[in-house]
C-alpha positions in Angstrom: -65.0 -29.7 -33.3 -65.9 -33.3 -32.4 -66.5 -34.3 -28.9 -63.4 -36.8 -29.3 -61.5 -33.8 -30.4 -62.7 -31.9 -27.5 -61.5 -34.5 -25.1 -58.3 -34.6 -26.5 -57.5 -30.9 -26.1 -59.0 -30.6 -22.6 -57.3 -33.7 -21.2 -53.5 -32.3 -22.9 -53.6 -29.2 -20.9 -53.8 -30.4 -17.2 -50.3 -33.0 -18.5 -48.9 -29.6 -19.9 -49.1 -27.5 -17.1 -48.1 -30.1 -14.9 -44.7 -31.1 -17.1 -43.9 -27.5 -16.7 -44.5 -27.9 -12.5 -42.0 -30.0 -12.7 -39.7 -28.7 -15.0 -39.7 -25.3 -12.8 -39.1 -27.5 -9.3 -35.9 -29.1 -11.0 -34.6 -26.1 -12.3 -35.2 -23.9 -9.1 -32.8 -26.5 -7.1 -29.8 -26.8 -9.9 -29.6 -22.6 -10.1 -29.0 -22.9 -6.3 -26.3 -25.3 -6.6 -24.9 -23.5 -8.9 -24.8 -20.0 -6.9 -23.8 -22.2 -3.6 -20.8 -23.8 -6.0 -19.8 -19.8 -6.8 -19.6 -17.8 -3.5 -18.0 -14.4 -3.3 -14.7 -14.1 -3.5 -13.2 -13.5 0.2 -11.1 -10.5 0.5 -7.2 -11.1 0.9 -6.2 -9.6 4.8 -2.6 -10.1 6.3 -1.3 -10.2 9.6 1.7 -7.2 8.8 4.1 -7.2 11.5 4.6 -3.9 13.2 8.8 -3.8 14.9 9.0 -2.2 18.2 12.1 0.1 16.2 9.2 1.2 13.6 8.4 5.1 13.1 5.0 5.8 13.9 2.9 8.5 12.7 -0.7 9.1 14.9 -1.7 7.1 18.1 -1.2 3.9 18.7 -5.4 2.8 19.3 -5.8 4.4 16.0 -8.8 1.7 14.2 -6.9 2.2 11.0 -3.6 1.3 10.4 -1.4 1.5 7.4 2.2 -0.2 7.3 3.8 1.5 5.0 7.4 0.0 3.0 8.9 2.2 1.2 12.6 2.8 -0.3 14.0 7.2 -0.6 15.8 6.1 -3.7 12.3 5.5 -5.0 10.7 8.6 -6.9 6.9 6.9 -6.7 7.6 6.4 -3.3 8.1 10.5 -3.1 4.9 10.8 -5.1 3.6 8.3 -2.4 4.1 11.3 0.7 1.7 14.1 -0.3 -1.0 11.5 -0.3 -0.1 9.5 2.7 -0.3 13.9 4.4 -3.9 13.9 3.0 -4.7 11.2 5.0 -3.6 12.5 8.2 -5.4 16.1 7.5 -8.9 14.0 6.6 -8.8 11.3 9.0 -6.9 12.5 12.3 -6.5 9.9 14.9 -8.4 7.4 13.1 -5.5 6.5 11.2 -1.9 5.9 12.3 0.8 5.4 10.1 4.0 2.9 10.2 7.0 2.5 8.2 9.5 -0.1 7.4 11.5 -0.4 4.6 12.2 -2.2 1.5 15.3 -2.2 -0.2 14.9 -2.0 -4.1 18.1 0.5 -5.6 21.4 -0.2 -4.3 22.4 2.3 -1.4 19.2 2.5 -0.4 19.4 0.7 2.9 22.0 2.5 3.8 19.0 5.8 4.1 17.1 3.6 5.7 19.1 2.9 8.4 19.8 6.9 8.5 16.5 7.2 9.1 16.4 4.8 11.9 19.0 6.8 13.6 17.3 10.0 13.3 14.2 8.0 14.9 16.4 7.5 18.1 16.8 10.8 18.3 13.3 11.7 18.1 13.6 13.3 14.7 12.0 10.8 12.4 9.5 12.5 10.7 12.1 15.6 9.9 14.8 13.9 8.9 12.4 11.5 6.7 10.7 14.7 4.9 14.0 16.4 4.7 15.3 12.9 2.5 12.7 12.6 -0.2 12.4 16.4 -0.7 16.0 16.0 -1.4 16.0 12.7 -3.0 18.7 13.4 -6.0 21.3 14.6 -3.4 21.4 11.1 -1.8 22.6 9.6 -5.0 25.5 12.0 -5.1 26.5 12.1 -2.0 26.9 9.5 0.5 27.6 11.5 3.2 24.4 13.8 3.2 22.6 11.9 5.7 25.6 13.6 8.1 25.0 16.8 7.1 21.4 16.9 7.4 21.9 15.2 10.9 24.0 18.6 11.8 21.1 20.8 10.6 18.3 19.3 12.4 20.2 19.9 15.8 21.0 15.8 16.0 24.0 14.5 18.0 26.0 13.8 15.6 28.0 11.8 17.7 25.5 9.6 18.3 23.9 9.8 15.3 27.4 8.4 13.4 27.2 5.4 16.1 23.7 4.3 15.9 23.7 4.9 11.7 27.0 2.4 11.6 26.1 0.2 14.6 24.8 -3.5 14.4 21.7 -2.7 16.1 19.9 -0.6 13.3 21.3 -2.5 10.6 19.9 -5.7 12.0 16.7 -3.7 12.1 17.0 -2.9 8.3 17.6 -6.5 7.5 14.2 -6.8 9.4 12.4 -5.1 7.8 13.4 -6.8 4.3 12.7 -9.9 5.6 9.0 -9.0 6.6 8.8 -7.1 3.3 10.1 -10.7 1.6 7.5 -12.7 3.5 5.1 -10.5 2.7 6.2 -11.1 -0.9 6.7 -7.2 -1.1 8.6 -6.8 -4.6 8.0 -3.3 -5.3 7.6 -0.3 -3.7 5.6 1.4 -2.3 3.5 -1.2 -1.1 0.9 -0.3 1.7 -0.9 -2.9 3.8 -4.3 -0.9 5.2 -5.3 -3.0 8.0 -4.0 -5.8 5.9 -5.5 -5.3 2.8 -2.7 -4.5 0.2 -2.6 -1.5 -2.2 0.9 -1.5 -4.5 2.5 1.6 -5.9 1.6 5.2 -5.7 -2.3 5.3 -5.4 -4.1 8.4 -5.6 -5.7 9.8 -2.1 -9.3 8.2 -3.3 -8.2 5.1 -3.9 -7.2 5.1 -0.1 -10.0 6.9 1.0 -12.1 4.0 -0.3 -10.8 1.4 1.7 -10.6 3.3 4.8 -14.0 4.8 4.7 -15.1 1.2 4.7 -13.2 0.2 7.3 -14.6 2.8 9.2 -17.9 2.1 8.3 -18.2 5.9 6.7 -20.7 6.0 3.4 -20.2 9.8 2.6 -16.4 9.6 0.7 -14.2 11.6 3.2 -12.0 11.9 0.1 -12.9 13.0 -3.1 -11.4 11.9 -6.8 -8.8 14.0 -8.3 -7.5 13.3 -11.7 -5.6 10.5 -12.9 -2.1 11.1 -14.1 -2.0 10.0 -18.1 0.4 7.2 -16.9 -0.7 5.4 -14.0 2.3 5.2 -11.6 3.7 1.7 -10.7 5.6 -0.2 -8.2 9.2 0.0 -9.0 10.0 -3.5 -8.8 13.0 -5.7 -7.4 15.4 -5.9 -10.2 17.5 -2.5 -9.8 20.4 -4.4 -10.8 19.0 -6.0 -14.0 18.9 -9.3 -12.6 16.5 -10.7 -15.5 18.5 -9.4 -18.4 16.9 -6.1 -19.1 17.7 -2.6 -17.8 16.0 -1.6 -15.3 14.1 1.2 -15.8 15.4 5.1 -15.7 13.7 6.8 -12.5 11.0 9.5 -13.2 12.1 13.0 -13.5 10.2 14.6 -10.6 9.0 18.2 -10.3 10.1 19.7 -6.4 8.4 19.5 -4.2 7.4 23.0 -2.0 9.9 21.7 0.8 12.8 23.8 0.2 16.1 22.0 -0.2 19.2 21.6 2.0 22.2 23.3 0.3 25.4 22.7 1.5 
């Protein structure tokens, strides 16, 4: 090679490697910009109301708490209860439990306010239980909330006033309202310390979200099998407001409570 040739080559490198310096300094920049222009996406938390009329389940400085709206005309929000009793057995006192309602089947409100009346009484959680295990009785008979009332030692009475009074149903209508500002269409929705979870969710699913909450990194929890269907919200067109039949409810197998008879 030349000594021209030779001068050529050697004085091409040092431009080369320095085009690619500053290739690499305007790139570093603009892939910054672009993570900066693309943060994480910021989780969705609620302020849920909690009524001074709502059931409770576990203490009141619980760290946890889920508010729970659900409908006992709903069969998912049946499925919903085994679950929401693993959660007390694994977590305690962490986690307390609340309930309001949220009207999706005609009739239904008319259970919820039952249930309100029962909660006067000090029976809530009974009387609650009792409904669900017994949900296709409500649909036949209006009057069952009475009889159950009777069996779990209520004041009847009492119990006839508070279910029919203004009082409770202006607690019902409540309870829809925050379940419509909420934009609560289906149930069961659960807010867990705000953060929303819709329909019936299997116990891990909850167990997630809690165990982060409480800063836990063993699950508490473990996975069981999903059903082949996932379960849904039912959602708020009972009546076939959008032209379409609603759906028929789920055929349910019982559940190990034993049924009221009359």
């Amino acid at each position: 090679m030349s000594d021209t040739r030779r001068g050529l080559v050697a004085g091409i490198r040092p431009w080369g490697l320095l085009a690619a310096l500053l290739a690499l300094l305007v790139a570093v920049p603009a892939v910054a910009q672009r993570a900066a222009a693309d943060p994480p996406e910021a989780e969705t938390v609620v302020d849920v109301g909690i009524a001074g009329w709502s059931p409770i389940v576990g203490p009141a400085d619980a760290p946890v708490t889920l508010v729970v709206f659900t409908e006992y005309l709903c069969p998912f929000c049946r499925r919903l209860e085994p679950v929401l009793d693993q959660l007390r057995e694994a977590y305690g006192d962490r986690i307390r439990i609340v309930y309001r309602f949220r009207t999706v089947h005609p009739g239904a409100e008319e259970l919820s306010a039952a249930a309100l009346a029962a909660h006067r009484q000090g029976k809530f959680r009974m009387f609650h239980e009792r409904l669900f295990a017994n949900q296709q009785l409500l649909r036949e008979r209006p009057q069952y909330p009475v009889r159950l009332a009777q069996q779990l030692g209520l004041d009847v009475e009492r119990f006839r006033a508070d279910w029919r009074g203004e009082s409770i149903r202006k607690q019902v209508e409540a309870d829809q309202a925050e379940a419509e500002r909420l934009e609560v269409n289906g149930v069961p929705t659960t807010f867990v310390n705000g953060r929303e979870l819709s329909g019936a969710q299997g116990v891990e699913k909850f167990g997630e979200l809690i165990d982060r909450l409480l800063g836990i990194q063993t699950p508490t929890v473990f996975t069981t099998p999903e059903p082949a269907t996932p379960p849904t919200p039912v959602q708020n067109r009972g009546t076939g407001e959008d032209g379409t039949p609603p759906p028929p409810p789920e055929v349910l197998p019982p559940t190990p409570a034993a049924p009221v008879t009359e």
